[in-house]
VMD Tcl script that draws the C-alpha trace (Angstrom):
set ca {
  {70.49 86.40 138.97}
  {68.26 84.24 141.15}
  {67.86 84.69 144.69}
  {69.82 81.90 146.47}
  {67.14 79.54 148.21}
  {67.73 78.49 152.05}
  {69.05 74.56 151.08}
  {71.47 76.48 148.38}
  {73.08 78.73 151.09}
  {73.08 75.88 153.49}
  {75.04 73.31 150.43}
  {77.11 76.57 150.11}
  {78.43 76.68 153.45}
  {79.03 72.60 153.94}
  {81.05 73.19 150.76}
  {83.14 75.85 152.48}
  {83.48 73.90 155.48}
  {84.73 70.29 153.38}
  {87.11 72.64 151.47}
  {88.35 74.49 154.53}
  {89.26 71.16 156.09}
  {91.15 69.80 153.05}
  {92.90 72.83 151.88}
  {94.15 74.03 154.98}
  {96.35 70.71 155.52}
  {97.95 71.72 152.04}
  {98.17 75.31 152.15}
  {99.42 76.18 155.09}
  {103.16 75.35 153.87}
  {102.52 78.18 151.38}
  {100.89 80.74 154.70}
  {100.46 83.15 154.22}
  {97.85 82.56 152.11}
  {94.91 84.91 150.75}
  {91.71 83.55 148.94}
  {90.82 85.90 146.54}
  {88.13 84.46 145.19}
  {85.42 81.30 145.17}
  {82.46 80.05 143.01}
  {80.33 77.30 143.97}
  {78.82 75.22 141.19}
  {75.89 73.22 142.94}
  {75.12 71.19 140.20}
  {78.10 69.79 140.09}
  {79.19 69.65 144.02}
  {82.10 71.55 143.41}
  {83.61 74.80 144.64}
  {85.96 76.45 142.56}
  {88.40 79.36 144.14}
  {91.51 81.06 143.65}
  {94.33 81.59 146.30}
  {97.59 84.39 146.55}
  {100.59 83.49 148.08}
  {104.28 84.39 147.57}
  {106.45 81.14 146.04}
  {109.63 81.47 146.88}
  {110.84 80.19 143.14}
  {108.34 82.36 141.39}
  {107.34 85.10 143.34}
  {103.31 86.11 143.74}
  {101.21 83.92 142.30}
  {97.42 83.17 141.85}
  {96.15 79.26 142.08}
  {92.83 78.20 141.02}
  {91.64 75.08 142.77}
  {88.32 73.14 142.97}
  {87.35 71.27 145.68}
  {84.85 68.04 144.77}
  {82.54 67.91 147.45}
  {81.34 64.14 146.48}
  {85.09 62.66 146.48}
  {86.69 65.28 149.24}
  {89.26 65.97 146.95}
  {91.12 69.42 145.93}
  {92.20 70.22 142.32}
  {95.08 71.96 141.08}
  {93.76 74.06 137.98}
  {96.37 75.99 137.36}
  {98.18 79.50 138.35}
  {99.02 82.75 137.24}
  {102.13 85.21 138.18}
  {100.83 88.40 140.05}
  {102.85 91.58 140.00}
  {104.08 93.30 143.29}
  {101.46 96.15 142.90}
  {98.57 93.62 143.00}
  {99.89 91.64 145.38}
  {100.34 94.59 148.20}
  {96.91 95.07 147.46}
  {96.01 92.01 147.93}
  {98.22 91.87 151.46}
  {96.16 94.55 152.73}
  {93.22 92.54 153.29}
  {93.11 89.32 155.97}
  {94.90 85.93 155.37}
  {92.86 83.06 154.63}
  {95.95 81.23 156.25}
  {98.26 82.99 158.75}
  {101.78 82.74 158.96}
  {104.31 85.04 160.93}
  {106.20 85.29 157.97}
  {106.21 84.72 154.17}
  {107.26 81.33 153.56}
  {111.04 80.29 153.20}
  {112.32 78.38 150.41}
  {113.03 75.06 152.73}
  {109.49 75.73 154.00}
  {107.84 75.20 150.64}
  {106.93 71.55 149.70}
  {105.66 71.61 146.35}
}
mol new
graphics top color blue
foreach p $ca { graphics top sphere $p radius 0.5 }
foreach p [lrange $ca 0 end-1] q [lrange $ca 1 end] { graphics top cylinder $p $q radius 0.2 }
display resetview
């Protein structure tokens, strides 16, 4: 793989930044949240990543968003069910988004 250049690291973390601001306004009604994982594609402005948080419909699940750095907008992609095991693992590590509790079902907006 090729070493990341200075101006790559630097697009990196404005992408992180853009997507922190839009995605927080929209996740935290699911917070606790956990990003589990993210992939910037810089030749297309866009950083794709994957979020854990407990739905109170469907239990754990995985979402994969990507956030368009050109148009500031966030994607749904899709999502996955998680079983308990994986998410306890996944709990052990820090929230992207903290909440004092798992969400409630009046809490959740969508």
């Amino acid at each position: 793989m090729a070493k990341e250049s200075t101006i790559d690291k630097q697009r990196i973390k404005a992408m992180k930044e853009g997507r922190d601001q839009k995605a927080h306004e929209h996740f935290v009604q699911y917070a606790p949240v956990w990003l589990v994982t993210e992939e910037p594609a810089l030749n297309i402005d866009t950083l794709y990543f994957n979020i854990v948080f407990h739905h109170p419909q469907y239990g754990w699940v995985n979402r994969r968003y990507a956030y368009d750095v050109v148009t500031d907008v966030l994607y749904h992609k899709g999502q996955q069910l998680i079983d308990e095991e994986k998410a306890l693992e996944i709990q052990t590590k820090e929230p992207y988004i903290k909440a004092s509790s798992i969400n409630s079902v009046q809490a959740y907006g969508g």
